[in-house]
C-alpha positions as CSV (number, residue, x, y, z in Angstrom):
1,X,-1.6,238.0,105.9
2,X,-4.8,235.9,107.3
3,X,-3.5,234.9,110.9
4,X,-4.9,231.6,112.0
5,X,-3.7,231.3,115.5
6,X,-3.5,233.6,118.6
7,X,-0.6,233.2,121.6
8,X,-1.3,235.3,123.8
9,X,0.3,235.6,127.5
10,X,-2.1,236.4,130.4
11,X,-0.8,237.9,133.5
12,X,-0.2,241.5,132.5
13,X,-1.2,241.3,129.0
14,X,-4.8,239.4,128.5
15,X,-5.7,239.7,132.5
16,X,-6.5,242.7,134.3
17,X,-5.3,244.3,137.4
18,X,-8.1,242.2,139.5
19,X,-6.7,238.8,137.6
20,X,-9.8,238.2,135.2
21,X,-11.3,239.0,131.6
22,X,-12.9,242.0,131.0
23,X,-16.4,241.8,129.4
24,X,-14.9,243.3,126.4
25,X,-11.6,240.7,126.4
26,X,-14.2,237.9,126.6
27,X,-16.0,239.0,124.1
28,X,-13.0,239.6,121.6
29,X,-11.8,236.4,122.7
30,X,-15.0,235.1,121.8
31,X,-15.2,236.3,117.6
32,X,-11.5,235.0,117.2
33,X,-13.0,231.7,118.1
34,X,-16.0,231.9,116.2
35,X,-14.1,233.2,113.3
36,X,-12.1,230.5,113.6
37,X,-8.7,231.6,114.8
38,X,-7.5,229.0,117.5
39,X,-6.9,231.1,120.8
40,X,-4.4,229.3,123.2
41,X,-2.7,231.3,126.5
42,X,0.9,231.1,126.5
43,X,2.1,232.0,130.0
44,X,4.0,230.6,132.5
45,X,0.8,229.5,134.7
46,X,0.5,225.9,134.5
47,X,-1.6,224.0,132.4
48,X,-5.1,223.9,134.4
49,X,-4.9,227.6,135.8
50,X,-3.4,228.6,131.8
51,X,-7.2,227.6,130.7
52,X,-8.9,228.3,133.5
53,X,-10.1,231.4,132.5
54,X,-11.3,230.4,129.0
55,X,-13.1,227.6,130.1
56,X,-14.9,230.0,132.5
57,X,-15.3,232.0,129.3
58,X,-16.9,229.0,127.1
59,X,-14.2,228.9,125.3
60,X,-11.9,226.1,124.4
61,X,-8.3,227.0,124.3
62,X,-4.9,225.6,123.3
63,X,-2.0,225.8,125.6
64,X,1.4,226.8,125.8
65,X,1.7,226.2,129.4
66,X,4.6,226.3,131.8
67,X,6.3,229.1,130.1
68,X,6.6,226.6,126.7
69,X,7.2,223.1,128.9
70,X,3.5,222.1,128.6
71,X,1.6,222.7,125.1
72,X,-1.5,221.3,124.5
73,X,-4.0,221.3,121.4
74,X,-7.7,222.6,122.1
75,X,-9.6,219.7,124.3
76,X,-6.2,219.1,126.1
77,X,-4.6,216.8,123.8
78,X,-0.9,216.7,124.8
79,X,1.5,218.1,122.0
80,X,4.8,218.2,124.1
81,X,5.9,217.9,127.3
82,X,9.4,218.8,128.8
83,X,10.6,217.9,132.2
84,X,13.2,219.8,134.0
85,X,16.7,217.9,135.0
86,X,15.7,215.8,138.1
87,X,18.9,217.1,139.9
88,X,17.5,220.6,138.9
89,X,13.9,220.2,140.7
90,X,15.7,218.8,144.0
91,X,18.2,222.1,144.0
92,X,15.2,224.4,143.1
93,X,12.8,223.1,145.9
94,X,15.9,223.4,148.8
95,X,16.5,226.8,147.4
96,X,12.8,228.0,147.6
97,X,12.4,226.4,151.3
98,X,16.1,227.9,152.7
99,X,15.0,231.2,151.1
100,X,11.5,231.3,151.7
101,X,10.3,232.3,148.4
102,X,6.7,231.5,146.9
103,X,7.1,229.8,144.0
104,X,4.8,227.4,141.8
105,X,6.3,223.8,140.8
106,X,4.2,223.0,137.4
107,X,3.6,219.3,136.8
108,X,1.4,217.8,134.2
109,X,-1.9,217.3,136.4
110,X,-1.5,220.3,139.5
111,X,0.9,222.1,140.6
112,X,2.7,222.9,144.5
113,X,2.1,226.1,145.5
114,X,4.9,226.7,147.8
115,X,4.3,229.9,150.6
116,X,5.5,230.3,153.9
117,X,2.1,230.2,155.1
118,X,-0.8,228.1,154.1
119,X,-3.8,230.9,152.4
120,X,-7.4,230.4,154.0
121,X,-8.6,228.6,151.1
122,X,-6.0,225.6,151.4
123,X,-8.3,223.3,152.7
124,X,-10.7,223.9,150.0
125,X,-7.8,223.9,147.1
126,X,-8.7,222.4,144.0
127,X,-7.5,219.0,143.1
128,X,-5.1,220.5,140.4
129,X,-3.2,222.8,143.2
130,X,-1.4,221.6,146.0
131,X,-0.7,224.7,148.9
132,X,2.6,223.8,150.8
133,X,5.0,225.3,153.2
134,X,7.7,223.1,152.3
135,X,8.6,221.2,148.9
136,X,10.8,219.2,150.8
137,X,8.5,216.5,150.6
138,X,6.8,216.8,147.1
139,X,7.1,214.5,144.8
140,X,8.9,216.6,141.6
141,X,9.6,214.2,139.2
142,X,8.3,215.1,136.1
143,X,8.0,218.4,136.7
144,X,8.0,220.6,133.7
145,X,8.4,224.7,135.0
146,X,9.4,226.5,138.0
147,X,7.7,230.2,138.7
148,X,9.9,231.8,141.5
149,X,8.9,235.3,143.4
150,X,12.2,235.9,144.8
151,X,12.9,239.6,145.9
152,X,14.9,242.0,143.2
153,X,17.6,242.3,145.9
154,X,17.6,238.5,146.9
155,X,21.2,237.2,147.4
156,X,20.0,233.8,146.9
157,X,18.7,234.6,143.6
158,X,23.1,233.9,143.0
159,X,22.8,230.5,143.4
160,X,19.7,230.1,141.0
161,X,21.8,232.1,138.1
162,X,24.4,229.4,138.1
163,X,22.5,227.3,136.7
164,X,22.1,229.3,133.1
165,X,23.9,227.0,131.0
166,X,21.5,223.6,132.0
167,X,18.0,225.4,132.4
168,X,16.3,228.6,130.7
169,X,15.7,231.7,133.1
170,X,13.7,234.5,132.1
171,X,11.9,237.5,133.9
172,X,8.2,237.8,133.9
173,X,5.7,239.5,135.7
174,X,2.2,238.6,137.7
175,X,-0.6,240.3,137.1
176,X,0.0,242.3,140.2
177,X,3.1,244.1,138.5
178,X,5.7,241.8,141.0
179,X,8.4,240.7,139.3
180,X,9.2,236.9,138.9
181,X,11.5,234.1,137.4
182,X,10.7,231.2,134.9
183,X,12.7,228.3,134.8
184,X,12.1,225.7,132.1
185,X,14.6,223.3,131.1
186,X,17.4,224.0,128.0
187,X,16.1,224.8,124.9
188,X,12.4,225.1,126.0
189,X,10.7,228.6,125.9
190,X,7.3,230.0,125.1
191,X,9.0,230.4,121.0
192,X,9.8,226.9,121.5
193,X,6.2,226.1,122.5
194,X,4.8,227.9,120.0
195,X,6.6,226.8,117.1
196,X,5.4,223.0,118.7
197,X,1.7,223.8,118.7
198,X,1.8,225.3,115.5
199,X,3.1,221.8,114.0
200,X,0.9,220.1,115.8
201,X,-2.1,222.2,114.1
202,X,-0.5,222.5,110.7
203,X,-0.3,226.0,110.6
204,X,2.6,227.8,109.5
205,X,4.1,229.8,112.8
206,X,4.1,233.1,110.0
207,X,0.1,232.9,110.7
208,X,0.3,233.1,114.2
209,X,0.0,236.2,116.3
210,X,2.1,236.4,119.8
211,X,1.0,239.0,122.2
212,X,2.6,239.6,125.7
213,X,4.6,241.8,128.0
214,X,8.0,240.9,129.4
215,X,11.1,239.0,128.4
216,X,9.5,235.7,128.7
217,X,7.7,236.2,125.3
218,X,10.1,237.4,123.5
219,X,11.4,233.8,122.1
220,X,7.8,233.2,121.4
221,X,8.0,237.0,119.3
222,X,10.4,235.9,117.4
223,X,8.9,232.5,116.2
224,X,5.3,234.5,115.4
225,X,4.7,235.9,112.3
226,X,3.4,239.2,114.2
227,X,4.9,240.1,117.3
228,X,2.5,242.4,119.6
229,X,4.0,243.9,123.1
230,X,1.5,245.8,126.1
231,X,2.4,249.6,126.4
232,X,2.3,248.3,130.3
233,X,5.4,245.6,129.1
234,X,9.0,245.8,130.0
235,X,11.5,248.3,127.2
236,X,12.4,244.3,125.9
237,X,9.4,243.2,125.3
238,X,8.0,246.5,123.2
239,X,11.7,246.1,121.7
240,X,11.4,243.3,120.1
241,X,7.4,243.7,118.9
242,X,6.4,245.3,116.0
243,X,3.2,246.5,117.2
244,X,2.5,248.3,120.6
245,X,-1.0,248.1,122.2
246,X,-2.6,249.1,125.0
247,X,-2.7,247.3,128.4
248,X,-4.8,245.2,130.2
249,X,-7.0,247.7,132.1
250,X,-7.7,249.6,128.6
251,X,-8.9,246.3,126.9
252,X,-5.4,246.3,124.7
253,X,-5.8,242.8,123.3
254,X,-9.5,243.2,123.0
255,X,-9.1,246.5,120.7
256,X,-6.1,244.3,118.8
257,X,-8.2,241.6,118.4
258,X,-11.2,243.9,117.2
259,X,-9.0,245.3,114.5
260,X,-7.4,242.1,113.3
261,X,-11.1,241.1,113.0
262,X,-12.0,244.4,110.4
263,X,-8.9,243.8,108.6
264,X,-9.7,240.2,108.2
């Protein structure tokens, strides 16, 4: 099989521990493009901060942003958007501000950045990310993902499970290891994303490669053609692959993509 497109998820699978691209990764990243495989992150970041680390690479990516809400074709050409229930973002934002727990709010153009104190570099934020201490006051409609960083133990976290039958939840992880929940609304997932962008491209999703590390990829595993998990990944993840690499501090998806390259 001659793969065309590459999904792969970045915090804990492309990124390393210190939130960037290897040398290596770049360069990998670099002779899928030039070979002409199209490379697009799929990870609950939103949209800007989902490139971000391409564009810093010379590269430009698709997008499955916002854990599958936001996809986007190389350049930024919108393929699909999908907006949470408004009813949905009002209960989410109380939640976060009664709880106190950062969390990211992922609109089409930035994204709130909700912590309990602003970070130095508020002032000097870019126009694409908002710092708050409160969403009480954001505007959410529209908005197409939550990323919540509630505690494991949280007894809050309750109140955000009842909603399961009107939004997706899934577990994910940051770069840093911490655990954290995506919430996009029903029916959209990173598989859902995936299958959008391959549509969009007119290529079959049997020619597309995911690659990623926790139970928020595994919808977009099982609408690749070849599923790829992190060794560093959660038991789901590397259950549902069919191939195990290494992780992010050994240059996993650059050795994957290295191989895929000789094999051709």
């Amino acid at each position: 099989m001659r793969y065309r497109l590459l999904a792969i998820d970045l915090d804990g699978t492309l990124l390393n521990g210190a939130g960037g691209l290897s040398p290596r990764t770049t360069e990998a990243l670099r002779r899928a493009a030039a070979a002409g495989l199209v490379v697009a992150p799929a990870t609950a970041r939103w949209y800007q901060a989902a490139v971000r680390p391409f564009a810093a690479a010379g590269l430009e990516a698709a997008a499955i942003a916002s854990a599958g809400a936001d996809v986007r074709a190389p350049g930024g050409q919108t393929v699909a958007q999908a907006p949470l229930p408004e009813e949905f973002a009002r209960f989410i934002a109380a939640l976060c501000d009664r709880a106190g727990w950062p969390a990211t709010v992922a609109l089409p153009e930035f994204a709130y950045r909700r912590a309990n104190e602003l970070p130095p570099w508020a002032a000097n934020a870019p126009e694409w990310l908002r710092p708050v201490t409160s969403l009480r006051d954001a505007d959410l409609r529209g908005a197409l993902a939550v990323l919540a960083e509630p505690g494991a133990e949280d007894p809050h976290l309750a109140e955000l499970r009842s909603w399961r039958d009107r939004v997706e939840l899934f577990d994910a992880l940051a770069f840093t290891g911490e655990g954290m929940v995506s919430v996009t609304a029903k029916g959209i997932d990173k598989g859902a994303g995936l299958r959008a962008l391959c549509a969009a491209l007119g290529i079959d999703p049997a020619e597309a490669v995911a690659i990623g590390d926790s139970e928020v990829d595994v919808p977009m595993f099982e609408a690749a053609g070849l599923a790829v998990a992190v060794a560093t990944g959660t038991p789901a993840a590397k259950a549902a692959a069919r191939e195990v690499i290494a992780g992010p501090e050994e240059d996993g998806v650059a050795q994957f993509i290295e191989e895929l390259l000789r094999r051709g």
